[in-house]
N, C-alpha and C positions, 0 to 999 in steps of 0.2 A: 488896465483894470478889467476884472470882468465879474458878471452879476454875480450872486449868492442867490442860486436856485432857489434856498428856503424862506429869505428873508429879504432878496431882490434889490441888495445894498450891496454898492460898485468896491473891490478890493482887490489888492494886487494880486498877480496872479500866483504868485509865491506865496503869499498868507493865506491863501483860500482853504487848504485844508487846516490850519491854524483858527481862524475866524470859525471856521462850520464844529470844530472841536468844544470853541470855550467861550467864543465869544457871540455868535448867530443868538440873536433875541427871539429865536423863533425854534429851535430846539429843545427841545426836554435835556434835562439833568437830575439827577437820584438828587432828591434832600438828604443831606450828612446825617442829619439828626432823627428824621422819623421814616427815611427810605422812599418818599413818595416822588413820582416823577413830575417833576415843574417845568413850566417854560421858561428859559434864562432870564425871561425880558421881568419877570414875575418872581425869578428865588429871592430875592431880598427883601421883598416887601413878607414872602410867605419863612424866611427865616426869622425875620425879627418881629412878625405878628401874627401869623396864622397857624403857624406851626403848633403841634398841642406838644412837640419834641423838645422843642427848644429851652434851651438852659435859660432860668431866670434868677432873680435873686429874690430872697424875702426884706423887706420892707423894714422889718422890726429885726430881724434876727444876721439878715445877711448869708443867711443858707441856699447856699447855692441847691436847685433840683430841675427836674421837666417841668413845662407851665400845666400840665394835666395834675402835678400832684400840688398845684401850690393850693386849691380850693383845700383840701384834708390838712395841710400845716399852717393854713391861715388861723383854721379852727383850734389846733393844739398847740400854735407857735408859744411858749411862755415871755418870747420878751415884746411883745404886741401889747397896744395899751388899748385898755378898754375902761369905759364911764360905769363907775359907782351909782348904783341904781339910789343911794339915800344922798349923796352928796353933790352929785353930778362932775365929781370931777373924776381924771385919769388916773389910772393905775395901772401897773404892770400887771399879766395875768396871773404871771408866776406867784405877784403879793396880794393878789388880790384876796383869798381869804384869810392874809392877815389883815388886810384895809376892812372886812368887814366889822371883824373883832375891833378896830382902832379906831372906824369912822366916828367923827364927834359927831355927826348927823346921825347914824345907827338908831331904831327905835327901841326903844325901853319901856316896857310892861311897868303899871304902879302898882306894887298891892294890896295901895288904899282903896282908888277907885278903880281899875283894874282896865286905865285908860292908856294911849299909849302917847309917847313925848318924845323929843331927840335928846342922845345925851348929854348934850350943848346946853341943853334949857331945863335940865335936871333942877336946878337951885329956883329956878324959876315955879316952876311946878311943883314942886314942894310946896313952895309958900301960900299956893293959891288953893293948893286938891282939898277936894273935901271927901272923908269916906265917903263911899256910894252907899244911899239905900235905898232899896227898892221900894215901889209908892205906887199904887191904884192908878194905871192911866185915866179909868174914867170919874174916880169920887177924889182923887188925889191924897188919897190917906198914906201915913207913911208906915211902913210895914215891917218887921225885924229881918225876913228871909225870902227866898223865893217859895221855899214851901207854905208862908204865912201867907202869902201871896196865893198864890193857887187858891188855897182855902176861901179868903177872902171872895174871890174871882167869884165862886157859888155863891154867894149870898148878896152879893154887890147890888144898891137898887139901884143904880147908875150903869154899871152894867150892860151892855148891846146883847141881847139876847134874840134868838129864830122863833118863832110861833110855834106850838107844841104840832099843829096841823101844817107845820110844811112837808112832808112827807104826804100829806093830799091836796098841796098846789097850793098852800098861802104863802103869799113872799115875805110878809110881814116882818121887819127886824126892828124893835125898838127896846129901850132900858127897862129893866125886869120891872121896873114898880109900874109902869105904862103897860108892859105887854098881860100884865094879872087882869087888866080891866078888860083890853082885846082877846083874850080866849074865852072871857065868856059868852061870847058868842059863840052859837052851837057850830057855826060853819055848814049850817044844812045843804046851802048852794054847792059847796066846793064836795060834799059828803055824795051828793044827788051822781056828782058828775063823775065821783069817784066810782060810786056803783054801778051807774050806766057804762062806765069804760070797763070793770069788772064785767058783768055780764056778757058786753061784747066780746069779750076777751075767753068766757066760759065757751060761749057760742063757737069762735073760730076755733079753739081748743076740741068742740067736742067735735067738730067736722074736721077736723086735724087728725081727731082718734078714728073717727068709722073710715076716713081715706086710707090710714093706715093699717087699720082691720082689714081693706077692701083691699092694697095691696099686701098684707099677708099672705091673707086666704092664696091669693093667686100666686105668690111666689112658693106657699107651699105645696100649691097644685103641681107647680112646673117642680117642685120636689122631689115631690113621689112618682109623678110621669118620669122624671129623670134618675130615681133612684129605680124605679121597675128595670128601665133600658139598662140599667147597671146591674143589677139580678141577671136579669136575661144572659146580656153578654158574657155575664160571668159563669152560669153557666153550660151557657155554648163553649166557654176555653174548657171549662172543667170534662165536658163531655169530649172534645175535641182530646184532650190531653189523656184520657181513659182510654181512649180508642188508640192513640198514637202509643199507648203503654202496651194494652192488647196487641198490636202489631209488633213492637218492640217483641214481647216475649216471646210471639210465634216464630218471629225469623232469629230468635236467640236458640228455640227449642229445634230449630230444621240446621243451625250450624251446627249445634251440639249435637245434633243425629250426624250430620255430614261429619266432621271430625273424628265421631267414635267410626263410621264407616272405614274411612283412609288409614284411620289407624289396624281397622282389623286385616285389611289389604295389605297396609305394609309389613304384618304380621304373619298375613299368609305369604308374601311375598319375601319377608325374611327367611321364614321356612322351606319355602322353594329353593333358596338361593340353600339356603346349607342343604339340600337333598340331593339339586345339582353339584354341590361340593365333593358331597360324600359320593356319587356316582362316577365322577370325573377321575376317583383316587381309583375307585374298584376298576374302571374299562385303564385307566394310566397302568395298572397291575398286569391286570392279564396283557394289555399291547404288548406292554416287558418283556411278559413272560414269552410272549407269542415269536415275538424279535428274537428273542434268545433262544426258543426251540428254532428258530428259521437259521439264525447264524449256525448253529451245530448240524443243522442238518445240512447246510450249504458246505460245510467242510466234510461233511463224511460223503462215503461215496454211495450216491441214491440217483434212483433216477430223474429226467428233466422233470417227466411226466408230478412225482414225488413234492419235486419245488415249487411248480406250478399251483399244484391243488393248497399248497400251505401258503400261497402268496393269494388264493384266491379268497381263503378265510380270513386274512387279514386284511384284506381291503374288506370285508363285510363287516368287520368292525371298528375299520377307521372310518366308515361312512358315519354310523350314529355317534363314534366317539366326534367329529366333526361339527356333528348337530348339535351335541351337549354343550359343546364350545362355545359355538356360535348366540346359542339360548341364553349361556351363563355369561356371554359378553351383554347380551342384548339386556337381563338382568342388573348387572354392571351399572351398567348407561343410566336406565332407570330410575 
C-alpha cells in the first residue's frame, strides 16, 4: 500500500491513480448539473441540496425543472392548492376562481340594508334585515336620505359644533343649543392675544421688508458695478475687434497691391519671353543663311584667307545668339 498525497489514505499501489481520479475525498470534481467544482468528499451533499442546478420535482404538478426556477412555478403551478380566503378551505389554483363564484361562504351585498352576509345564511338574513335608514347620530331622529340628513346636520340643537372664535384659539366643542349661549361672550382675552400676535407679526414683517430693501439696494449696487465692468469689457472687445478689422484691411490692401505687382512682372516677363522668342527665329535665320553662304563658299574655290574672315563673323554671332539662349532658358525656368 501506499499514501494518497492528497488525502493521506493507504491504497494499493495499482489503484492509486484509480482512487486520485474518482475516488480521493479530497479533490475537486465539475458538478454535472451547474459546472461548479466540488470536493468529492462534499458533491452529494451539494448535488442533492445546494446545488441551485439540480433537477427537482414540483410537489402539486410533478414537473420536473432546476431548483432556481421552482420559486416562479410554485407561484403559477395550477395544480397547487391554495386556502379560500372566505371559506378556509383548499382548492386547486387552476379552480380557484370558479370556487370563488361557488363558495357557500362568499359575501353577498343586501339591498335592503346594504349589509353584507355569506351565501350560506342568505335565508337567514332575509328574515331578520330591516331596510336601513339613516337617523341623527346625535338627536336620533329618523331621516328619509342621506341628503335629509345633511340638511338636518345644520340645524340639529344636539348637534357637536366648534366655536365661531376657534380660528382665534377657543377650543370650545359643544351641541349648537349650548354653544349659542357660549359665543356670547365677546372672547376679548383670546381677541387681546390675537392682536398682540398680529402686531408682533406686523413688526417682524416690517423689519423683514427694510432687511430686504437693505439687501436690495446692495445687490443692486453690485448690479450696476457689475453691469459698468460689462460695458467696459464690452467695449474694449468692440474696440479691439475695429482695430483687428483696421489691420485686417491694411494687410488685405498691401496683398492686393503685392498680387497686381507680380502680375504686371509676369506680364512683363511674358513679353520678354515672346521678344526673346521672336529674336531667337531672326539670329536662327540669318545663322542659316550665314551657314549656307560658308558651305557654298567652302566649295567654290576661294581663298584660306576668304574662309577664315566668314568663319570669323559667325562666331560673332553665335556668341549673342548663345546669350539669347541661355536668357530664354533662364526665362524658362522662371
Amino acid at each position: 500500500p501506499v499514501l494518497c498525497g492528497v488525502c493521506d489514505k493507504e491504497v494499493l499501489l495499482g489503484h492509486l491513480e484509480e482512487h486520485r481520479s474518482d475516488e480521493c475525498p479530497k479533490i475537486e470534481r465539475k458538478c454535472s448539473d451547474c459546472g461548479a467544482n466540488v470536493l468529492n468528499e462534499n458533491i452529494q451533499n451539494h448535488q442533492e441540496v445546494e446545488c441551485q442546478m439540480r433537477v427537482v420535482l414540483c410537489d402539486a404538478c410533478n414537473f420536473a425543472m432546476s431548483y432556481d426556477e421552482l420559486g416562479v412555478h410554485d407561484q403559477e403551478c395550477l395544480e397547487k392548492l391554495v386556502v379560500c380566503d372566505d371559506c378556509s378551505g383548499q382548492v386547486l389554483l387552476k379552480d380557484e376562481s370558479k370556487h370563488a363564484s361557488e363558495c357557500p361562504m362568499r359575501p353577498v351585498c343586501c339591498e335592503n340594508c346594504e349589509g353584507f352576509y355569506a351565501y350560506s345564511s342568505e335565508k337567514e338574513h332575509r328574515e331578520q334585515c330591516e331596510i336601513k335608514k339613516p337617523a341623527c347620530e346625535y338627536c336620533k331622529s329618523d331621516l328619509k336620505d342621506d341628503d335629509e340628513k345633511d340638511a338636518h346636520l345644520e340645524i340639529c340643537e344636539d348637534a357637536s359644533i366648534e366655536c365661531a372664535f376657534k380660528d382665534f384659539g377657543c377650543k370650545e366643542k359643544s351641541p349648537r343649543k349650548e354653544m349659542l349661549e357660549h359665543e356670547k361672550d365677546p372672547h376679548n382675552a383670546l381677541l387681546n392675544q390675537v392682536i398682540l400676535k398680529a402686531m408682533d407679526t406686523i413688526s417682524e414683517l416690517q423689519q423683514k421688508i427694510k432687511d430686504m430693501e437693505r439687501c436690495n439696494m446692495s445687490q443692486q449696487e453690485e448690479a450696476k458695478n457689475e453691469e459698468a465692468k460689462l460695458v467696459k469689457r464690452i467695449q474694449e472687445l468692440e474696440n479691439r475687434q475695429m482695430s483687428k478689422q483696421e489691420e485686417a484691411r491694411n494687410e488685405i490692401a498691401k496683398l492686393v497691391k503685392r498680387i497686381q505687382e507680380l502680375e504686371n512682372r509676369q506680364l512683363e516677363a511674358d513679353q520678354y519671353h515672346i521678344n526673346l522668342e521672336d529674336d531667337v527665329k531672326v539670329y536662327r535665320t540669318v545663322l542659316q543663311n550665314l551657314e549656307d553662304k560658308v558651305g557654298r563658299i567652302s566649295k567654290e574655290a576661294v581663298t584660306r584667307r576668304r574662309v577664315e574672315m566668314l568663319n570669323e563673323r559667325v562666331e560673332t554671332y553665335l556668341g549673342p545668339m548663345e546669350r539669347l539662349l541661355n536668357g530664354l532658358r533662364q526665362v524658362d525656368n522662371e
